[in-house]
C-alpha positions in Angstrom: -4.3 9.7 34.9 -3.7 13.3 33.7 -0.4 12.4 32.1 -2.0 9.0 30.3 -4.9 11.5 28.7 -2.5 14.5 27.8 -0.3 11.7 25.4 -3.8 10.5 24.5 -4.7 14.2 22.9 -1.2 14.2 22.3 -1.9 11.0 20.0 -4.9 12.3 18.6 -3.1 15.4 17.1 -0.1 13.6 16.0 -2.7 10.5 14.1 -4.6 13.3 12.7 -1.1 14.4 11.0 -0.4 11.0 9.9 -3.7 10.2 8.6 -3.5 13.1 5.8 -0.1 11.8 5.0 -1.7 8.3 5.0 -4.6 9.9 3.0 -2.1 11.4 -0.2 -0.1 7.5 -0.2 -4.2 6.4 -0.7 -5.1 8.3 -3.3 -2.4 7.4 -5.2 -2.4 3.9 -4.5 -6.2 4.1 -5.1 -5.6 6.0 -8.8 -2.4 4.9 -10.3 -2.2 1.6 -8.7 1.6 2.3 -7.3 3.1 3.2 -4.2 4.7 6.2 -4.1 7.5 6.4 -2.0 8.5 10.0 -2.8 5.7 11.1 -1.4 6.5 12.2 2.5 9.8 13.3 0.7 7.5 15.8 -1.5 5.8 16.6 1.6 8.7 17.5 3.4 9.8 19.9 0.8 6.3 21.3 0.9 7.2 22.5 4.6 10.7 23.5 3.6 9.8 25.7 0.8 7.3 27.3 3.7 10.6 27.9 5.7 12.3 29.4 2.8 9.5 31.9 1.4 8.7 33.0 4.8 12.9 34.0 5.0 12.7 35.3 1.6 9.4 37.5 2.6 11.3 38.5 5.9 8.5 36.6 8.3 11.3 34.4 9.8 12.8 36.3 12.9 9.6 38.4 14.1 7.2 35.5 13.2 4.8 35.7 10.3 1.4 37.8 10.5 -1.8 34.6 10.7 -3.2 36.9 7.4 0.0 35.5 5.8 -0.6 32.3 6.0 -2.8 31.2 2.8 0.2 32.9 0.9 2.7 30.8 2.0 0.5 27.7 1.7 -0.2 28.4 -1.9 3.2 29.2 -2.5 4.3 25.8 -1.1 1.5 23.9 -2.7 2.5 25.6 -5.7 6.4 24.0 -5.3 5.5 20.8 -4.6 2.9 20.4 -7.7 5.9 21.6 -10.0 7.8 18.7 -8.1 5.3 16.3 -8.2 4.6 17.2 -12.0 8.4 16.9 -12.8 8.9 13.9 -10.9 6.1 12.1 -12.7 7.1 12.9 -15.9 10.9 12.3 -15.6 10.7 9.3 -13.3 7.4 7.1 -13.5 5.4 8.5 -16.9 8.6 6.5 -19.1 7.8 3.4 -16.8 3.6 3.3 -17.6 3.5 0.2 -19.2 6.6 -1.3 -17.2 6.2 -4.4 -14.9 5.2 -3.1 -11.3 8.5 -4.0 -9.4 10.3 -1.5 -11.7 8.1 0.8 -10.7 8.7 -0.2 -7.0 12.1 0.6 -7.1 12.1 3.7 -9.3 10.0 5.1 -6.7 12.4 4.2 -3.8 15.0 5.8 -6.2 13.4 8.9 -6.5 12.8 9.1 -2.5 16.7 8.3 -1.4 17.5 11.1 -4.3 15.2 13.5 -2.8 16.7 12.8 0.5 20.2 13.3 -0.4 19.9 15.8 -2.1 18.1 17.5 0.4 21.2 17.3 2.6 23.3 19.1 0.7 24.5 22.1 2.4 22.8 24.7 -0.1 19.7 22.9 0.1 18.8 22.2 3.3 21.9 20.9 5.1 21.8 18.7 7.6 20.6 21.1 10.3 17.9 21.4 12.1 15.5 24.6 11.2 12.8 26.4 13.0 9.7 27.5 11.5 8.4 30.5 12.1 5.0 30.0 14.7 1.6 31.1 13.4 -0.2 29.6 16.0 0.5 29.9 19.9 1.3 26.9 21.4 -0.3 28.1 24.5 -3.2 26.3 26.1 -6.6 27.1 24.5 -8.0 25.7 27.7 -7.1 22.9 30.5 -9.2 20.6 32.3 -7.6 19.5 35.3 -3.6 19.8 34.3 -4.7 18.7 30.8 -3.4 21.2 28.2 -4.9 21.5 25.0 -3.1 23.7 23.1 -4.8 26.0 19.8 -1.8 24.2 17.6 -3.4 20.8 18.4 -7.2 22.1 18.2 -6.2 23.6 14.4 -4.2 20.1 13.3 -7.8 18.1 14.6 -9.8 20.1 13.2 -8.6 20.9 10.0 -7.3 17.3 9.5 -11.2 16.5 10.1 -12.6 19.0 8.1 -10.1 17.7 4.9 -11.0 14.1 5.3 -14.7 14.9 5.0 -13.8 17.0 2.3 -12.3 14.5 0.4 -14.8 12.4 1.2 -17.7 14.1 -0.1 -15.2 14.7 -3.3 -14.5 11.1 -4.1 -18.6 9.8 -3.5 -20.5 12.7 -4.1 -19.2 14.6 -7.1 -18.1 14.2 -10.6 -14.9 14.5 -10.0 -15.3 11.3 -7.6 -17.2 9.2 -9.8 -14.9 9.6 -13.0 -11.4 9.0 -10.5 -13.9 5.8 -8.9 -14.3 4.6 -12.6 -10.9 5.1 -13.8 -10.1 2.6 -10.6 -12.1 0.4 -11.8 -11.5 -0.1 -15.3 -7.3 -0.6 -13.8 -8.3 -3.2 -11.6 -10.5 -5.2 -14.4 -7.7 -4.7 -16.6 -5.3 -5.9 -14.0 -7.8 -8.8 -13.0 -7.6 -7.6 -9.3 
């Protein structure tokens, strides 16, 4: 029994990183009306360029300070907007008014390229990397040989705290309303 709950927490943390993944191919899907298969790809990078500013900064080998983490995070966010924004412009702005398979496939495109070019040896190369640990990995408690680690207690939480974020963005702001209209007005032009 103790080995069936510790996959179940196990789950629990792993779901909660899937769901935010899940929750950026949403969004998209929800606003532009495509799917975006570049996205984990973008994602990916996000966590690389993490892995390279905390080698440029010199936080690889002695582990990086917890104050140091809001840095990196904006640093990577930061990256990965200037991807996304490039992306979108040189990839799936020119194909707007396209037919949606086109889309499709220019999206796929623009994944494999990421990929492949990712494995290039002055990129990321093909092997693996560790990232530098700013949470322990030690139990924050156990209940009879059940571990629950601080790692998987952040991931939970701040997984839960982002989805009711977003949530109270998307139906209870401005912000929401216009993105909610703008979905809309696609779909009665579509005739979805």
């Amino acid at each position: 029994m103790t080995k069936f709950v510790q996959v179940c927490l196990n789950g629990l943390t792993l779901g909660s990183l899937y769901a935010l993944i899940a929750l950026g191919y949403t969004l998209v899907y929800g606003v532009l009306r495509f799917i975006n298969f570049a996205h984990s790809d973008v994602v990916t990078i996000g966590a690389w360029m993490a892995f390279v500013f905390c080698s440029a900064i010199g936080w690889l080998g002695t582990g990086s300070p917890l104050y140091a983490m809001p840095f990196i995070l904006a640093l990577s966010m930061a990256a990965c907007a200037l991807l996304g924004f490039t992306i979108e412009r040189l990839a799936y702005r020119p194909l707007r008014r396209a037919p949606r398979l086109n889309v499709l496939i220019t999206a796929i495109g623009v994944s494999l390229f990421l990929q492949n070019v990712g494995q290039l040896k002055f990129v990321f190369g093909t092997q693996p990397q560790a990232m530098p640990k700013l949470l322990s990995e030690k139990a924050l408690f156990t209940i009879s040989n059940v571990k629950v680690p601080v790692v998987d207690v952040a991931i939970v939480l701040l997984a839960a705290g982002l989805l009711l974020w977003l949530q109270y963005l998307v139906f209870s702001t401005r912000l929401g309303q216009a993105m909610r209209a703008g979905l809309s007005l696609a779909a009665a032009a579509v005739g979805v």
